[in-house]
N, C-alpha and C positions, 0 to 999 in steps of 0.2 A: 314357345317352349320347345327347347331343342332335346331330341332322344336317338337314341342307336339302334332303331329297331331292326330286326333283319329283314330278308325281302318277305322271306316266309309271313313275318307277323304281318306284313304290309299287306299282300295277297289276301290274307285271312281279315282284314280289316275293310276290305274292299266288298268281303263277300258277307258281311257281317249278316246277322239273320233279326228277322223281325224277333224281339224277347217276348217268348210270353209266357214265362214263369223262369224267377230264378227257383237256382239248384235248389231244389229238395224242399221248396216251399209252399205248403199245401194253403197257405193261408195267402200265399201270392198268384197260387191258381184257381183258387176261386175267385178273388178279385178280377183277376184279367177274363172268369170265363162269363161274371156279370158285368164288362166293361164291352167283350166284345156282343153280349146279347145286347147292348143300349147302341153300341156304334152306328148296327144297324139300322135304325131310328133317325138318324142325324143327316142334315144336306152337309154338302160341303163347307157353307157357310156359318153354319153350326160350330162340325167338329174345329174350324180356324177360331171362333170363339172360345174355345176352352184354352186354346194355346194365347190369348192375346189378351193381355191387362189394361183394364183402364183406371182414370184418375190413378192412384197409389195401393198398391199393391190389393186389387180385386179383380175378378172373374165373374161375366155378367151371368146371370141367370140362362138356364133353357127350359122355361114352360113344359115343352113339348116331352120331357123325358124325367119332368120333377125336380130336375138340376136347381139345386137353390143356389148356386157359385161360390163361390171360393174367399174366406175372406184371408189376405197372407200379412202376419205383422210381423216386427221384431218384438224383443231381441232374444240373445242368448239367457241373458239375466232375469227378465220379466218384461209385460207387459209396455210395451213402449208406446208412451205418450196418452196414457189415459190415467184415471184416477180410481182408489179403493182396491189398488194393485200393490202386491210387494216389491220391493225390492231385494234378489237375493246376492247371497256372495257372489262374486265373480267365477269364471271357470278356472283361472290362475288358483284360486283359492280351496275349489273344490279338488281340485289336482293335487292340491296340499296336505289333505286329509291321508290322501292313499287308503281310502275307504272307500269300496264298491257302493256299498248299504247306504251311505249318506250322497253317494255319486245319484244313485237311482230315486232315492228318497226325493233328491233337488227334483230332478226331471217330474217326475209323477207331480211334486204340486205345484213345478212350471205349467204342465198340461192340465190339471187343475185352474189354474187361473184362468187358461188361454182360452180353455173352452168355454170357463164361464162368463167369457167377453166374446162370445160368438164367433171369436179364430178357429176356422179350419187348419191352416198351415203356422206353425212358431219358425221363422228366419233361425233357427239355432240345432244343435251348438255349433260352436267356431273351432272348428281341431287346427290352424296352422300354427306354423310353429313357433318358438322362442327362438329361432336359429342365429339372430342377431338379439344380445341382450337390449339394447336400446328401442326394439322393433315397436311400432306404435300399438297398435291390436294385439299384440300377443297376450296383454292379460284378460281376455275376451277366451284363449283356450286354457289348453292345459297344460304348457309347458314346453324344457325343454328335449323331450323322450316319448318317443315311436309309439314305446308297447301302454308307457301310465296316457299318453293322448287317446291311443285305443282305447283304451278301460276305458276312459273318462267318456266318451264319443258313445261308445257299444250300452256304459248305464244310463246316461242321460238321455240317449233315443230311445230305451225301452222303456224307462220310465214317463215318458212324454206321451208314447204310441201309447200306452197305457191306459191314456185318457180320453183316446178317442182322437186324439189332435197329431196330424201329419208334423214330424217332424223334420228338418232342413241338414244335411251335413254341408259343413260353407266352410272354407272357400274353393272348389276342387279346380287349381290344385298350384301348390307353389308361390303362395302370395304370404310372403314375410318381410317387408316394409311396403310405409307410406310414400315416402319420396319416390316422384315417376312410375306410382303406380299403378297409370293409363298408357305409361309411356313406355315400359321397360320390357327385355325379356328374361325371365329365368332361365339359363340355362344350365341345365339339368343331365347328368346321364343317366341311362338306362339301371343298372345297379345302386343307383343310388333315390331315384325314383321308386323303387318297389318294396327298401329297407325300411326307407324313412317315411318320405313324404305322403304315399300309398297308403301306408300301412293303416292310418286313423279310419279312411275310406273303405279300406277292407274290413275293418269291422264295425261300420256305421251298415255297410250292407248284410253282416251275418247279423245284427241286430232288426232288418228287415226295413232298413230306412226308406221315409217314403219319397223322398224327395232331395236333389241335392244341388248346390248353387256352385255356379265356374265363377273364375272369378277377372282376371282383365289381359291385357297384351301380354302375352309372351310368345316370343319368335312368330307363332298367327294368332289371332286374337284368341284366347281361352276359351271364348263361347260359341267358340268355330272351327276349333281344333282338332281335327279328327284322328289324332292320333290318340289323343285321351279321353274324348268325351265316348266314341265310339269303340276306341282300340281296348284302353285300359277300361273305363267306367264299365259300360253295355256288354262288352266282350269277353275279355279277361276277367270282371268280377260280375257279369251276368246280370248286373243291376237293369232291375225294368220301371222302374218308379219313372218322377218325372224331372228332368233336367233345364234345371231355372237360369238364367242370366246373373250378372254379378250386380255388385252396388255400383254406381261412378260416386255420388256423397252419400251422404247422409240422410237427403232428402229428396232424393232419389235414381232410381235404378242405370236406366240407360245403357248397359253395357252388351247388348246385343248389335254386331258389327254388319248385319246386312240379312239380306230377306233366305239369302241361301245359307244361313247358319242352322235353318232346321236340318239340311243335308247333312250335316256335322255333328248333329245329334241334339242341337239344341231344341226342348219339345215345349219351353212357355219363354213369352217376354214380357219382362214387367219395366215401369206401365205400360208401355205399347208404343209410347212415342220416340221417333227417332229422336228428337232429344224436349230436352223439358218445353213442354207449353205448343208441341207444335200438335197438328188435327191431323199428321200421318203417322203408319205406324208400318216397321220393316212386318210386321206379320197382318193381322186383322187382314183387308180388301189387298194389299200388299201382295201378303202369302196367297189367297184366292186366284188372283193374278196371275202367278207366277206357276200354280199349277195347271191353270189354262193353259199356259204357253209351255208347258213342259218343262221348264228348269227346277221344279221341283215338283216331284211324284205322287199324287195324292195318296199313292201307300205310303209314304211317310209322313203323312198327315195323318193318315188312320193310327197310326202308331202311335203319333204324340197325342191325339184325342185318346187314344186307349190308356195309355201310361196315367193321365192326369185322372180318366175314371178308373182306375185300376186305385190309385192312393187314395181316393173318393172312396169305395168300397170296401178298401183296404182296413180304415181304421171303421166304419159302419155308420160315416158319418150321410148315408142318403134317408138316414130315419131320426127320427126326434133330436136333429141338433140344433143349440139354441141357434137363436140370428145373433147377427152383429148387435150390442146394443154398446157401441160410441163410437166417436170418429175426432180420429189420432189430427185428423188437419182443423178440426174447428170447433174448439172447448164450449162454444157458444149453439151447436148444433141441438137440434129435437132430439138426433137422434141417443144423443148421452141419456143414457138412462143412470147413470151413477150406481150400477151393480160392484157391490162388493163383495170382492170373490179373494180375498188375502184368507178366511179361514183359523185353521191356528199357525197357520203358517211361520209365523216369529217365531215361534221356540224352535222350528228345525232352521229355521235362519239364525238363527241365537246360537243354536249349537254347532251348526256348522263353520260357524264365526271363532269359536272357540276350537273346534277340532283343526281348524286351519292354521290355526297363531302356533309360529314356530318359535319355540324359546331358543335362542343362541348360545347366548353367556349367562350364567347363572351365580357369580363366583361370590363364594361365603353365604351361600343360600340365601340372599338377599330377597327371593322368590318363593314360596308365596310369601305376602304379606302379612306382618303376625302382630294385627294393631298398635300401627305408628301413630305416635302421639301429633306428630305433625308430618302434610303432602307440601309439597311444591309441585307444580303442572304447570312448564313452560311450553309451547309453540302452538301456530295459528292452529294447526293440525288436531290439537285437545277439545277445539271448541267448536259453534257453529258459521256459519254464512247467516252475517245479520239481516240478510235478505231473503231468507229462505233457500231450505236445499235444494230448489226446483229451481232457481231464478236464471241459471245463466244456458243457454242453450245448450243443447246434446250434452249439457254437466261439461263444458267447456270452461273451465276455471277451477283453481287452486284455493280457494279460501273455505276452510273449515275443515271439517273431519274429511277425508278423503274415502271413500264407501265405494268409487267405481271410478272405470277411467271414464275419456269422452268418446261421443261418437253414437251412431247408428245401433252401436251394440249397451245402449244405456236402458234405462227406466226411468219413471218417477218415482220419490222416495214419496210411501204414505205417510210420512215420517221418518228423523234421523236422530239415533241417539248418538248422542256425544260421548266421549271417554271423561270429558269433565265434570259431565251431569250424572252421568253412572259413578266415576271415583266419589264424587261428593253422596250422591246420595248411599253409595255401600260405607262410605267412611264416617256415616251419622251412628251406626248401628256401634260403632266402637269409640265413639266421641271423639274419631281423628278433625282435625282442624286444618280445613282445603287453603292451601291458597296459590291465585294461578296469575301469570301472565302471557298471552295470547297474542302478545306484535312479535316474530318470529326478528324481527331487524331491531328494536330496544334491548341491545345487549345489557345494560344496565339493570331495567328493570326486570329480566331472566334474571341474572346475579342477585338482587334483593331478592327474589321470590323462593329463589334454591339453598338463599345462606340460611345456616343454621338447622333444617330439615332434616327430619329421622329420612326419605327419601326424598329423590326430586326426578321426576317424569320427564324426559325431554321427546316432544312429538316432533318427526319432522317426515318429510313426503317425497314422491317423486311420482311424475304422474303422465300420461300419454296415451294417442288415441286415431282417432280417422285422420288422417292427412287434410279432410274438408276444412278446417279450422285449424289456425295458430294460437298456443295457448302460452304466454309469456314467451315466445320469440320461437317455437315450438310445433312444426309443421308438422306433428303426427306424433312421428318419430324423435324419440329425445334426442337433444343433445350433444348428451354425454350421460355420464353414468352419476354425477353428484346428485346429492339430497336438494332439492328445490331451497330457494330462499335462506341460499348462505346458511342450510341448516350443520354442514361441521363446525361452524362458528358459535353458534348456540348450542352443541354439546358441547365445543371448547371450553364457552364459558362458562355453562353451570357447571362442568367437571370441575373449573378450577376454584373452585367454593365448596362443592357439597360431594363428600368424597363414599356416596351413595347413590350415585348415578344411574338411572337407568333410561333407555335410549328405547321410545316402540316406535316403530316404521310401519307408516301406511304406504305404499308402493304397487306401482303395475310392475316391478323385477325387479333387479339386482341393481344394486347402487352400490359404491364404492364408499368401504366405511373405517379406512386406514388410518385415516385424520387422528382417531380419538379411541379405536376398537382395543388394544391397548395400555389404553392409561388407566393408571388401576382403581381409580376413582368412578371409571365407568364400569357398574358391578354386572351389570344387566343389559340384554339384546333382548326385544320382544318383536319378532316381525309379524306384522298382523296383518298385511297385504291389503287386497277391499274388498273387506266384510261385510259388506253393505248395510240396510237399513237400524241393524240391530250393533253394531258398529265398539258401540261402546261398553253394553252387558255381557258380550262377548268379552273382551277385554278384560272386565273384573273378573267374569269366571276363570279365568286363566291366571292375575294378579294375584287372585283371593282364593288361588288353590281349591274350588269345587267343583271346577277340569282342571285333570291332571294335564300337563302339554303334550299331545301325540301328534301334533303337526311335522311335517317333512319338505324338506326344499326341494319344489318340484323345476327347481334351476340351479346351476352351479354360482356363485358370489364369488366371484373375483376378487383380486389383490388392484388388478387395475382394468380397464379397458381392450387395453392392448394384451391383454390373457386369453381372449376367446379369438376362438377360428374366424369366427363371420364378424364383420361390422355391416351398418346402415350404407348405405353407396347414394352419396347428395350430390351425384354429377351433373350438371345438367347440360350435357351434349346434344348437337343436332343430331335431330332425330333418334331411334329408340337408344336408351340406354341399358348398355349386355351386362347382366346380372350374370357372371361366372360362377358356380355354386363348387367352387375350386375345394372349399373344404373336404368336400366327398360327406363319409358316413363319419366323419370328427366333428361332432356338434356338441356342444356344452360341454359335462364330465366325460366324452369320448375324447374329445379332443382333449381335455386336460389329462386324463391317463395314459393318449397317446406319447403327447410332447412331453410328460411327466413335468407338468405345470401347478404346483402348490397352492388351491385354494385357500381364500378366507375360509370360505365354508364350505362343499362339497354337496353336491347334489344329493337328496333322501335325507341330509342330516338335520337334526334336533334331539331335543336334550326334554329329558322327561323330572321328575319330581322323586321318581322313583327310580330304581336300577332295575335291568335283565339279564339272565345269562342263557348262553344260547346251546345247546348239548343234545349227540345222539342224531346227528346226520345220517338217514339212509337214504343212500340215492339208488334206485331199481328202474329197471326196465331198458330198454336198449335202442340203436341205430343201428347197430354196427350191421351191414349189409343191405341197409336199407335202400329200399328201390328208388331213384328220381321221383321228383314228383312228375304230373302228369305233363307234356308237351303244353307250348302256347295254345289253348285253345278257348273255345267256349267256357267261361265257369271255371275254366284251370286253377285259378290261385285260387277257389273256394270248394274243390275237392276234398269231401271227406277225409279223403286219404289222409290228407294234409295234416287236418287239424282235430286229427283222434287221439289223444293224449298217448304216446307211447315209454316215456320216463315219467318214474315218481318221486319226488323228492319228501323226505320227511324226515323233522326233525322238534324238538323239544325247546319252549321257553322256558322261564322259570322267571317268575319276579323276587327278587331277591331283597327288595328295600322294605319300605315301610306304608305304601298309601296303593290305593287300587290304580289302576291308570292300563290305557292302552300301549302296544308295542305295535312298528311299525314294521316288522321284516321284510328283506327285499333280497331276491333272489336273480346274479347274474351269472351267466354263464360266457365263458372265454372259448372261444373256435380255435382252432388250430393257427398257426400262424402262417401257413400256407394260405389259410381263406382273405388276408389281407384285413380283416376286420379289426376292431375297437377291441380292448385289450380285456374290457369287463363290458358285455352286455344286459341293461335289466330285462325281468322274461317273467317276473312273480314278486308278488308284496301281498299284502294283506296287517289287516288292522287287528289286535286279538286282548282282549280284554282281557286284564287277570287281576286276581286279587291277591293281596302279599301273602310270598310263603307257597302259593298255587303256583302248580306246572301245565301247562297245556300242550297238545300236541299240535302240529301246525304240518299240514299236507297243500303241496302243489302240484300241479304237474304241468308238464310239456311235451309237445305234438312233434312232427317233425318239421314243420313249418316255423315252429320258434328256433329248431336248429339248424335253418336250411338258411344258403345264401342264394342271391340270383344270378346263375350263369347268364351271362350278356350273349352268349353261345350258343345255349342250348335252348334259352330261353324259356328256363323251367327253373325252380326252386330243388334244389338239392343239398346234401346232407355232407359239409366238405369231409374228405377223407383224414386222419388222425382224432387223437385225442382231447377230449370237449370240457373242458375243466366247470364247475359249480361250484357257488360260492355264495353260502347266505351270512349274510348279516344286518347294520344296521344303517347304513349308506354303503353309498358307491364305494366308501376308502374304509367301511367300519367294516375289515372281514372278520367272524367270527368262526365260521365251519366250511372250508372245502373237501370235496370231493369231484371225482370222474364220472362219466358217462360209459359204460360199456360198449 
């Protein structure tokens, strides 16, 4: 990972200080002040145990001090690899919502589950980016946008920490494709590091995260990187939890590059082995070793033993927390106790499934559904895997309803509904008459099943994941941006039969949907993303009009491929391959506002059941002479100063149709054009329920940190000098009210 630091930040990175409390966290100081009364307790041989994992992701016990160790699982979505666990939506999906309330709701009864499977530490959530639409992982976060990936980061860690259960920010930092992603380097500048890619990180640590995972090579290896893991992590955002190693697959860790990566700030290695299966480990007898002979300080040992009892104490897990009861590598183990800890969890996965389905096209109100006499349900996508939803590794396969991508960041489904099984059984209550065909490639028997139908459902997919696994020719990273399985050929064809088309997308992102978007036979766009276990009642509530659609495209949809800044890089050069992150701060809808590039669809947008009007913008409070923020230092980009609300923005909805429904407002602000920045930045949204005929007021505000850019100079965040223009409305491109900033 390459950056532009100055000498100044270099010196200061050198002199870095043992943390023992971030800024202003009283809840961080008592943890470190019973971490370091235990330290004292500890041999050396000890405190190298709490840094050193064994088998898959565990910390042995220490007797001597009560330590009952550590148990760490995935994933971001639920419980990985055990049973009488949820499955919930994806983070792509919660991103979708642009709802805090149901962002925090997920988290809390993630850590709900986690804890009641005897996990200390949840591997989640996943903040990198969308920065390449095709990117494999990115429907694992939230998108392609700095401040909704904050949100999404800042609700799901508090709601997690919640429950007692340490939560993981991953991947820190710069990891947005699978191809060569042991082998590559990000290369990154300095400004464009602290806008973007930072930003999730910076409020994974105002949420008080206990824990955060680097992730693989870039320019030196990520987990040894001392310009980030010490510069930026520890120093600049103060963070004192404890700093994990990356994944190499799916099935396990290995990305710690050498026994001298604790110097670098790395403070645990999971599992412990230099690589799978072997009985040494860069840390355990390793690390002991190596502070013998002085290449590494046993005060930085004492540190990373502090940090990992610091997250220990942190959540209060050294009193009444359950044990482990199963074990992710051996379904045949004693120790499964088959705890089930799902809850009523499905109705907030139900409903978050439904707040996340973004309605596209809607044309001749074709939506909701006002008892058709006869469905047609064409593609494999409608129905199940006749082998169960569990059956193909890490969910590494395309067949059936699509609920999650693949990979490390999966779960088990305790079950999956279908959109088949759901449309039929809501379609019994009005005596509609189901009928489906389910081979995505019998174009024929789609055309029999569409012709003649009051509607006809076309399902089709796109799907991608860890790079560990090729899924239909599929090394992580898609492609290309099409619908899996010749799916615009099977909209072509029921369009040209049933001239009631509607089209729902399950997908990890943006697909290219020019083919048929169009023809005016196709009345309806349903993007339903991966809703996971609830899949398909989600689905109806949205068909069947009892959620209104309040979902938002937390990614820009192109006209083609070749419309976005970034692509996937499949090079496969001697030795590392250079990731140039040439875009700059042009990612997704920046870079289309910049190039003034014409989406399909535009980032934030969706189409509701009902209409809003939006009136009576006041924007209060001021910059204008406001001071830098504070120099590079300790804590700097998490100063007060920074981030005390100094503008208020307010202004008035109004539902103006006919049916209750949420509104998704979204608040960006334009910098001067001197600052060189994206032409509309988001900076506020929220979700606001109204009933028709109701007006609500709707208040935001912003710090000077959301106005500020990073001089590469001065090395501080500042407030560029001119005119700061505001603009809310209903996307990126829907402006309804501006105004200035004093």
């Amino acid at each position: 990972m390459k950056f532009s630091y100055s000498s100044v930040v270099t010196a200061a990175i050198a002199l870095l200080p043992v943390v023992s409390a971030q800024v202003n966290s009283s809840e961080w100081n008592a943890a470190y002040a019973k971490a370091k009364s235990t330290l004292a307790l500890l041999n050396l041989s000890d405190k190298v145990s709490l840094a050193t994992g064994y088998c898959t992701g565990n910390i042995p016990t220490i007797p001597a001090i009560n330590f009952t160790g550590l148990c760490l699982e995935d994933s971001a979505l639920g419980v990985k690899d055990t049973d009488y666990s949820s499955a919930f939506p994806a983070g792509i999906n919660v991103a979708a919502t642009f709802n805090r309330t149901l962002m925090r709701q997920r988290g809390v009864a993630m850590g709900q589950e986690f804890r009641g499977k005897g996990v200390n530490i949840q591997l989640g959530p996943m903040m990198n980016f969308m920065r390449a639409p095709a990117s494999g992982r990115a429907w694992e976060g939230f998108g392609g946008d700095p401040y909704l990936s904050g949100e999404g980061a800042f609700e799901t860690i508090t709601g997690i920490q919640s429950q007692g259960v340490q939560a993981v920010a991953k991947h820190f930092i710069d990891y947005e494709q699978e191809h060569s992603r042991m082998s590559s380097s990000s290369n990154v500048d300095d400004r464009l590091q602290h806008e973007i890619y930072l930003h999730p990180f910076l409020r994974s640590v105002q949420a008080n995260v206990a824990a955060v995972m680097c992730s693989y090579i870039n320019g030196t290896y990520a987990c040894e990187n001392n310009a980030t893991l010490n510069g930026l992590l520890k120093y600049e955002l103060a963070f004192q939890g404890c700093k994990l190693n990356g994944w190499f697959r799916y099935d396990d860790w290995t990305a710690t590059p050498s026994t001298t990566s604790a110097n670098d700030g790395l403070d645990m290695t999971m599992p412990g082995d230099i690589f799978p299966g072997s009985i040494v480990s860069w840390f355990g007898e390793s690390l002991v070793l190596a502070v013998q002979l002085g290449t590494v300080p046993e005060s930085r040992v004492d540190d990373m033993a502090t940090r990992i009892l610091a997250g220990w104490y942190l959540l209060g897990q050294e009193q009444g927390y359950p044990p482990v009861n199963f074990d992710s590598k051996d379904p045949l183990s004693s120790v499964n106790q088959h705890v089930n800890v799902q809850g009523d969890h499905a109705s907030l996965i139900r409903t978050i499934g439904a707040a996340s389905t973004v309605l596209l096209k809607n044309e001749n109100n074709a939506l909701p559904l006002n008892k058709p006499k006869t469905i047609g349900i064409i593609g494999n996508d409608a129905g199940p895997n006749p082998l169960g939803p569990n059956i193909c590794i890490a969910k590494g396969c395309d067949i059936g309803i699509l609920g999650m991508g693949w990979g490390s960041g999966t779960a088990n489904y305790p079950y999956l509904i279908t959109p088949l099984d759901a449309i039929t059984n809501r379609s019994s209550l009005d005596g509609t008459q189901v009928y489906s065909s389910l081979d995505d490639f019998d174009l024929d028997a789609a055309a029999d099943t569409a012709s003649g139908k009051d509607v006809a459902f076309v399902f089709i997919t796109a799907d991608s994941g860890e790079g560990s696994l090729t899924v239909e020719g599929n090394a992580g990273d898609r492609n290309n941006l099409q619908a899996w399985h010749s799916g615009d050929a099977l909209v072509e064809k029921v369009a040209s039969v049933n001239n009631n088309t509607i089209v729902v997308v399950n997908t990890v992102g943006p697909i290219v949907v020019e083919a048929w978007i169009d023809n005016p036979n196709v009345t309806g766009l349903v993007w339903s993303g991966l809703p996971g276990e609830e899949a398909g009642n989600s689905l109806i509530d949205i068909l069947y009009g009892a959620y209104n659609p309040s979902g938002r495209l937390p990614y820009t949809i192109g006209k083609s491929i070749d419309d976005y800044a970034a692509q996937i890089n499949t090079s496969i050069p001697i030795g590392i391959l250079e990731i140039p992150y040439s875009e700059g701060l042009f990612i997704d809808y920046r870079h289309f506002d910049e190039a003034n590039i014409t989406p399909r669809y535009e980032y934030g947008f969706g189409l509701s059941y009902t209409t809003f009007s939006y009136s009576d913008l006041i924007v209060s409070g001021s910059v204008s002479g406001a001071a830098p923020g504070p120099s590079y230092g300790f804590g700097s980009s998490l100063d007060p100063s920074l981030h005390a609300p100094v503008v208020f923005v307010n202004f008035t909805l109004t539902n103006t149709g006919n049916i209750a429904g949420h509104e998704t407002p979204q608040l960006y602000i334009s910098l001067p054009a001197s600052s060189q920045s994206p032409p509309y930045i988001l900076k506020g949204f929220d979700s606001v329920f109204i009933n028709p005929g109701e007006s609500r007021e709707v208040s935001m505000e912003l710090s000077q940190y959301d106005l500020s850019i990073w001089n590469v100079v001065t090395q501080r965040w500042e407030v560029p000098s001119g005119t700061i223009g505001v603009t809310v409305g209903a996307s990126s491109r829907d402006h309804r009210l501006t105004g200035v900033i004093g």
